[in-house]
C-alpha positions in Angstrom: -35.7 -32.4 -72.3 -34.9 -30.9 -68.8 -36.3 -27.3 -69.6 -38.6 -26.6 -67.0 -41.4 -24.0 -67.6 -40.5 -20.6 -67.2 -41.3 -17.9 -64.6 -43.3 -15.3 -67.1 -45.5 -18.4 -68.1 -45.9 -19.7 -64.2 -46.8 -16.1 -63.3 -49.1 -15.5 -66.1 -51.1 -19.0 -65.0 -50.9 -17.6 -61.6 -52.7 -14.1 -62.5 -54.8 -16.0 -64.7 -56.4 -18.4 -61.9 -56.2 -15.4 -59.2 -58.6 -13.4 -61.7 -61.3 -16.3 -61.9 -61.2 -17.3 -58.8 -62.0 -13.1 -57.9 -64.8 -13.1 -60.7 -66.4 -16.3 -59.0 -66.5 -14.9 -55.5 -67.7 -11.9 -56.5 -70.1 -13.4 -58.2 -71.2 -15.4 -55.2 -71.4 -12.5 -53.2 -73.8 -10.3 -55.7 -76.0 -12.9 -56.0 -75.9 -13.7 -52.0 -77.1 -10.1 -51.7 -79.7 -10.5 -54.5 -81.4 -13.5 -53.0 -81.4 -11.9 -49.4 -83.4 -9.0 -51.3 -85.7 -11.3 -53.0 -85.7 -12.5 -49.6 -87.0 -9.4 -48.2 -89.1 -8.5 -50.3 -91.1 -12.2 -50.5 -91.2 -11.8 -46.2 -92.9 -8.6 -46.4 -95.4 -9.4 -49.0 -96.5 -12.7 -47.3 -96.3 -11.0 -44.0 -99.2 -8.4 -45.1 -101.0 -10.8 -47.2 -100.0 -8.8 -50.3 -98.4 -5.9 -52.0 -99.6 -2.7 -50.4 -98.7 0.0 -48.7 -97.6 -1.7 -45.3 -95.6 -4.1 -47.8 -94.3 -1.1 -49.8 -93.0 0.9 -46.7 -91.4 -2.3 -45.1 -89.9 -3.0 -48.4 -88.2 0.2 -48.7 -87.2 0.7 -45.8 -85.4 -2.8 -45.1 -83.2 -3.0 -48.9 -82.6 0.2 -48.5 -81.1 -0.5 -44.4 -78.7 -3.5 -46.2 -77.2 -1.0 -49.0 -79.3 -2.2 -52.0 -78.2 -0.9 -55.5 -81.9 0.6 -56.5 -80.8 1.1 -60.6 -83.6 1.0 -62.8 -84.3 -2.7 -64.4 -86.7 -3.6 -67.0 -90.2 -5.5 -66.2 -91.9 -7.6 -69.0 -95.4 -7.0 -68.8 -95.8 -10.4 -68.1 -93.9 -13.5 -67.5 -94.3 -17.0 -68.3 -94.3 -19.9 -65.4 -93.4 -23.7 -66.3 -96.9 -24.6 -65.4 -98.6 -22.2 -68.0 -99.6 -20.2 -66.5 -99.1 -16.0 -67.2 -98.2 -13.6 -64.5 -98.7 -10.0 -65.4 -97.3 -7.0 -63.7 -98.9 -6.1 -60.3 -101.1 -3.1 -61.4 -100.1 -1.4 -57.9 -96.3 -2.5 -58.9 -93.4 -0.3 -59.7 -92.5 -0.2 -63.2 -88.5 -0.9 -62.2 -88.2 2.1 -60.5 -87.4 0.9 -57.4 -85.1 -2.0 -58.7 -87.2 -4.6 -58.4 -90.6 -5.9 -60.2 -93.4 -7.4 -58.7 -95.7 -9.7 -60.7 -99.1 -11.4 -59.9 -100.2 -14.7 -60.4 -103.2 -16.0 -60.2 -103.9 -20.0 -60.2 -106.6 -22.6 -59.2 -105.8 -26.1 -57.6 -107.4 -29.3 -58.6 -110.8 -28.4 -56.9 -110.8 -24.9 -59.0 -110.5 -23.3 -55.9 -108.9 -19.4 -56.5 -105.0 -18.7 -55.3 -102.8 -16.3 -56.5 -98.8 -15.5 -55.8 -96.7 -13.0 -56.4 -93.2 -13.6 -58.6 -90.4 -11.3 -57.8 -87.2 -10.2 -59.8 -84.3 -8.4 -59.1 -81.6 -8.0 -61.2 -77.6 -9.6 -60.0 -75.4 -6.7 -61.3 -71.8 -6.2 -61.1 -70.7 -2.7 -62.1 -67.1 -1.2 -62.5 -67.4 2.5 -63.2 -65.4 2.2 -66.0 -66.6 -0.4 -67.9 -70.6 0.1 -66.5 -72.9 -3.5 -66.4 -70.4 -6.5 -66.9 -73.5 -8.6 -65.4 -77.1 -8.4 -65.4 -78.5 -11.2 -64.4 -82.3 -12.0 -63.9 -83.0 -13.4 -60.2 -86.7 -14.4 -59.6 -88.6 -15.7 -55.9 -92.5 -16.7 -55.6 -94.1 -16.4 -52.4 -96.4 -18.7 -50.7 -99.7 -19.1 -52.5 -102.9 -16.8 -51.1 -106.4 -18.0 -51.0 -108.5 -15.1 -53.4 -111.4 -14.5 -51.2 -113.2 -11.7 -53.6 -112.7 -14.2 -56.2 -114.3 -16.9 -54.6 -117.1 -15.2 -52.6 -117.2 -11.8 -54.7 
């Protein structure tokens, strides 16, 4: 019973752990650069008080300074949120276009006072040319809440 384990076998658990241990930071690293979009994208939204124009131009022209992948996702028309409530697809949002979808949310405190937020998802992807999408992963952000002043004072 002195028969130690052989070299194919030690290499093989070698290669083995060397290939998940590359699959996990690479992983990390995709969805690092994914939040830092959702990041970008949530800054430029609450720093115009919305998604328009100024927020569209800023957007595009920071993801597309840090090398974002724009491929084409799917958006849901709308999406549901743990508290109930239904966010529906910004009417001035892109369609997936652009690699990203933009949804709009609108909620009421206790006092029924009118707020809305926008939800944002990007897609973590890790493509190999040969083998296409290996991952597609679903990543979303919310940004701050906004007070709805046409809603409250029409």
């Amino acid at each position: 019973m002195n028969e130690s384990i052989g070299y194919t076998v030690t290499l093989n658990i070698m290669i083995v752990f060397i290939v998940i241990i590359f699959f996990f930071i690479t992983g990390t690293f995709i969805y690092f650069k994914e939040n830092k979009t959702n990041n970008i994208i949530t800054d430029a939204i609450e720093r115009h008080e919305g998604y328009n124009e100024l927020a569209k131009k800023e957007i595009e022209n920071k993801i597309t300074s840090i090398g974002y992948n724009k491929n084409k996702i799917t958006c849901d028309k709308s999406v549901n949120e743990k508290s109930g409530s239904v966010c529906s697809l910004d009417k001035d949002g892109n369609k997936g276009s652009e690699g990203y979808c933009i949804y709009l949310c609108d909620t009421s405190d206790a006092n029924g006072e009118p707020y809305y937020y926008y939800k944002i998802k990007t897609n973590a992807q890790l493509n190999i040319p040969i083998i296409k999408d290996i991952v597609n992963v679903p990543i979303y952000t919310n940004t701050i809440r906004f007070y709805d002043f046409e809603k409250k004072f029409g």
